[in-house]
Structure formats: structure tokens, C-alpha cells
C-alpha positions as CSV (number, residue, x, y, z in Angstrom):
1,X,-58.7,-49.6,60.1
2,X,-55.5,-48.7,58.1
3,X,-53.1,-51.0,58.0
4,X,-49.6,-50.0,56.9
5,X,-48.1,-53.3,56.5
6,X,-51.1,-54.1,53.8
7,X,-50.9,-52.8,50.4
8,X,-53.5,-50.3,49.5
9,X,-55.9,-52.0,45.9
10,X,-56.4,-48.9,43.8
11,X,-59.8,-48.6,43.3
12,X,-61.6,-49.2,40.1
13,X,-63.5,-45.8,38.8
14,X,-66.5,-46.6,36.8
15,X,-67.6,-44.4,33.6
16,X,-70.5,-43.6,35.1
17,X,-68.8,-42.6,38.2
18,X,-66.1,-40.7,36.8
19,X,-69.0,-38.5,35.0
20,X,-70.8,-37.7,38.0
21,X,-67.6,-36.8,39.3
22,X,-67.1,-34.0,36.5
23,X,-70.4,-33.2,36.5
24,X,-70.0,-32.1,40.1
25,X,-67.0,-30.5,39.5
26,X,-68.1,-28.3,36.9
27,X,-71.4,-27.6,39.3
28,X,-68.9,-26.7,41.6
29,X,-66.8,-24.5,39.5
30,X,-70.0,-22.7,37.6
31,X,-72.0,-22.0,40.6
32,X,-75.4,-24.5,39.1
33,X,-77.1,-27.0,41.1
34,X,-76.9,-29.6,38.4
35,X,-75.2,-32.1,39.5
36,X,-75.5,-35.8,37.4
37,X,-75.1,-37.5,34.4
38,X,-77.8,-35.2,32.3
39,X,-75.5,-32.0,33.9
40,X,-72.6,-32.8,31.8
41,X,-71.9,-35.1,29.2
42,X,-68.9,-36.4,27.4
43,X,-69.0,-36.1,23.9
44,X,-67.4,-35.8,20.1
45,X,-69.9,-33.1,18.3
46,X,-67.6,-30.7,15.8
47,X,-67.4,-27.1,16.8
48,X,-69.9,-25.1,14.8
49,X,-68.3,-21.8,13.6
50,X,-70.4,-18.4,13.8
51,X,-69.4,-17.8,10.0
52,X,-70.7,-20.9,8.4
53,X,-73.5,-22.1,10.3
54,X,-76.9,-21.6,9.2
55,X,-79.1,-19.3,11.5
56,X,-83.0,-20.0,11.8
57,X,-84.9,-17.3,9.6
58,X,-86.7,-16.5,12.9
59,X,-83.3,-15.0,14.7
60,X,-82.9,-12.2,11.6
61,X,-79.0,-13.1,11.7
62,X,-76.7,-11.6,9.3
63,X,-73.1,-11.7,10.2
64,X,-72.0,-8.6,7.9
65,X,-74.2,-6.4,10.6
66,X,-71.9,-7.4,13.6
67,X,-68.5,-6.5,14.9
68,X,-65.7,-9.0,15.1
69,X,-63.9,-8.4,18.8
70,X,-59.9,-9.9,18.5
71,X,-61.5,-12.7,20.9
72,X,-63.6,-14.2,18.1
73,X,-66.6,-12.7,19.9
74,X,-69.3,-11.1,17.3
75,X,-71.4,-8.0,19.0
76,X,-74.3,-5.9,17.6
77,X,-75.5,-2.8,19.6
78,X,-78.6,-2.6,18.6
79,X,-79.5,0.1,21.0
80,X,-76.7,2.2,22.1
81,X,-77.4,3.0,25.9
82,X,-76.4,6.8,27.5
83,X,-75.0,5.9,30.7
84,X,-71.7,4.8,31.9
85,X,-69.5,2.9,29.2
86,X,-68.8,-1.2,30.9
87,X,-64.9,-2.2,31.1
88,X,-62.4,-4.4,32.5
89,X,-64.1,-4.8,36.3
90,X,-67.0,-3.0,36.3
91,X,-70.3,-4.2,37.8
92,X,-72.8,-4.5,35.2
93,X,-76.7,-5.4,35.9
94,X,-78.3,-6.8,33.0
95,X,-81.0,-8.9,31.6
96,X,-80.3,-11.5,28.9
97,X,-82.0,-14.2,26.5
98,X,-79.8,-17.2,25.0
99,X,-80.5,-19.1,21.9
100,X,-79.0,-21.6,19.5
101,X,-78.3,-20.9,15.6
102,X,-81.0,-23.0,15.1
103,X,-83.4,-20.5,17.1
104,X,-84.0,-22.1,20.1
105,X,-84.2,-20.2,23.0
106,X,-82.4,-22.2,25.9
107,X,-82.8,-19.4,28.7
108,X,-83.7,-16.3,29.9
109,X,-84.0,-14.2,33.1
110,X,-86.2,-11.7,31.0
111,X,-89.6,-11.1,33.1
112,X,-87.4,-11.9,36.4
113,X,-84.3,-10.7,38.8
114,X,-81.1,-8.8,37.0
115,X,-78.8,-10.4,37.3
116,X,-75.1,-8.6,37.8
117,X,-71.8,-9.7,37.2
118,X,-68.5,-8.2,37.2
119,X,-66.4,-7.9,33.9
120,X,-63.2,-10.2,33.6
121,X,-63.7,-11.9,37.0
122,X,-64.6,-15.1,35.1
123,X,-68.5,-15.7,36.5
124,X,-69.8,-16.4,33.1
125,X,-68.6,-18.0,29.7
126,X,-65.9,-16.0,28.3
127,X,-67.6,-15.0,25.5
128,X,-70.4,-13.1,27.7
129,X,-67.8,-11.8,29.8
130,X,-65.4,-10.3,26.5
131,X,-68.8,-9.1,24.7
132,X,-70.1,-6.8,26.7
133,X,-67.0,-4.8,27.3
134,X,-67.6,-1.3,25.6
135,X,-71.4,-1.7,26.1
136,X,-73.2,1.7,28.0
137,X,-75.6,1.6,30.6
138,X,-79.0,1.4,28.9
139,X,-77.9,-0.3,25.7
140,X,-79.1,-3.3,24.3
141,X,-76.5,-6.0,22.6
142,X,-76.4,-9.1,20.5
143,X,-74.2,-11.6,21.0
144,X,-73.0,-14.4,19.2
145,X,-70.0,-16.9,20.3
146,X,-68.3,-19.6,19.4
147,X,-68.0,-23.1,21.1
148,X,-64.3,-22.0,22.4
149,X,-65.7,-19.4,24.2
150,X,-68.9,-20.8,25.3
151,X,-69.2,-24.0,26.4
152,X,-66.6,-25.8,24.0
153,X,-67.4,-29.6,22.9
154,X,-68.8,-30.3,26.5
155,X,-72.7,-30.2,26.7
156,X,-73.0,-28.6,30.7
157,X,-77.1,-28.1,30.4
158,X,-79.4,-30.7,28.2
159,X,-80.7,-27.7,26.3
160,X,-77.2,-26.4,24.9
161,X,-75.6,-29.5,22.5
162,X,-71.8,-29.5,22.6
163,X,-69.8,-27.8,20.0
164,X,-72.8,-25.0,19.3
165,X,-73.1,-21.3,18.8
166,X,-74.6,-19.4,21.3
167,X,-76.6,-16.0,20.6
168,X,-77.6,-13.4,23.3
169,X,-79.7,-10.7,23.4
170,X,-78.9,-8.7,26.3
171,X,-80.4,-5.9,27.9
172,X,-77.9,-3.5,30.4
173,X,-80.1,-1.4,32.9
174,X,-76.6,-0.2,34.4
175,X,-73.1,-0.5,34.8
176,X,-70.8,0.5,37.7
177,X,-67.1,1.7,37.4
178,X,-64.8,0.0,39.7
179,X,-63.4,3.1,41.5
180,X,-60.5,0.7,43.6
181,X,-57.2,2.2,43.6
182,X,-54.0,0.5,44.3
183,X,-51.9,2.0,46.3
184,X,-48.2,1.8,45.9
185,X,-45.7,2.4,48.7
């Protein structure tokens, strides 16, 4: 029972606690089920930038053959689709592969469910979100982004260090227009 007259102790939070508590937070906030210390960890790793780290032989990466978006976001169509052109809130369906610089591959939903998503809400790193605006319906992109707009010095899956480059191939079966108006009185 609460006892007004009796002054409240803060309560110590313990490292260990206060990770579990951002881990679950950023679970909470991402939409993943991992929740626990190997979700997310604290940690000090140095940014690696797209123009100066070295890429594994095996990903064929050579900056001069991408696009530079203003968001720091470097893109490759490497199969220009026919279909509807993606922007600012359209749905898009797509399949994708990640990897590290150092060729790793550290997911995919290739071989499984689309997934869909819709640009600029926020339900996936930024740099996913600002790098397939302009891609068409059918078209196949590459993807590589920096920490800042990935997942920054904070390591959210065991399989992605903090501070790396991320590289996507992604495939775009279709992309729906959002056809909402506002109206104005």
C-alpha cells in the first residue's frame, strides 16, 4: 500500500535492465519480436561510409555505377521495370535481399511472402524507404546505405554490426498510387 506520508526510494535501474528496456522499446517501435539483450546492443563501432569502405569481390560493387539521392542514399536500377513509377505514399510490394560490404547476406524474403510497405510512412529504415522512390513496377534495384540511415551505431539484429553499410537487392513485382484526395472546404 501507498503511503503518502513515506517518501518514495527511487529505484536503482541496472545496465542490464535498462538494455532490455531499450531493446523492447525498439521491438516495440520496429514491429520484431526480438526482445533481449542480443536484440539491441549498446555500442562505440565508427560509422563506415559507402565511399570508402571496401566491398567483398563477391558483391561486384562499384560506386561510380550508382546514383547519389540528396539523402546520401546510393541506387542502381539494374532492371528498369514498365509499370507504375513508386512515390511519396504509394504501396509498393516487393521482394528484397540485405547484405553487408563485406558480403554477407543477413536476410531475405526471396523464395517467400512479398512483403509491402508504403513509401514515407516510416515502416522501414530510411534509407529503404528514400531509395525506392522513383523505382517502376517490375524493376529491380540496388541499394546501398549508410549507418545514418540504416541502423546508425546501434546493432538492433546480431547479424547487422553497428555503424555498417547495408546493400539491397530488391525486386518490385508492383507499386500502387495512392489515389486519396484531400478535400478542402
Amino acid at each position: 500500500m501507498f503511503h503518502p506520508a513515506t517518501p518514495a526510494r527511487p529505484r536503482r535501474t541496472t545496465p542490464r535492465a535498462r538494455h532490455t528496456i531499450v531493446a523492447a522499446l525498439a521491438a516495440a517501435v520496429l514491429g520484431t519480436a526480438a526482445v533481449g539483450t542480443a536484440a539491441c546492443r549498446d555500442v562505440t563501432a565508427p560509422a563506415q561510409d559507402p565511399t570508402t569502405v571496401t566491398y567483398s569481390p563477391k558483391l561486384a560493387i562499384r560506386l561510380s555505377d550508382y546514383t547519389k539521392d540528396t539523402s546520401g542514399v546510393y541506387y542502381r536500377d539494374v532492371a528498369v521495370g514498365s509499370g507504375t513509377l513508386a512515390a511519396p505514399k504509394s504501396t509498393l510490394t516487393y521482394y528484397y535481399t540485405g547484405f553487408l560490404a563485406d558480403g554477407r547476406q543477413f536476410d531475405t524474403n526471396v523464395g517467400g511472402v512479398a512483403r509491402s510497405l508504403v513509401l514515407g510512412r516510416g515502416d522501414v529504415i530510411r534509407g529503404f524507404d528514400r531509395g525506392l522512390v522513383g523505382i517502376r513496377a517490375g524493376g529491380r534495384r540496388y541499394l546501398i546505405i549508410p549507418p545514418a540511415l540504416g541502423y546508425g551505431n546501434t546493432s538492433l539484429q546480431t547479424a547487422i554490426p553497428a555503424g555498417s553499410v547495408l546493400l539491397f537487392q530488391i525486386d518490385v513485382p508492383s507499386v500502387t498510387l495512392d489515389t486519396t484526395t484531400t478535400k478542402t472546404s
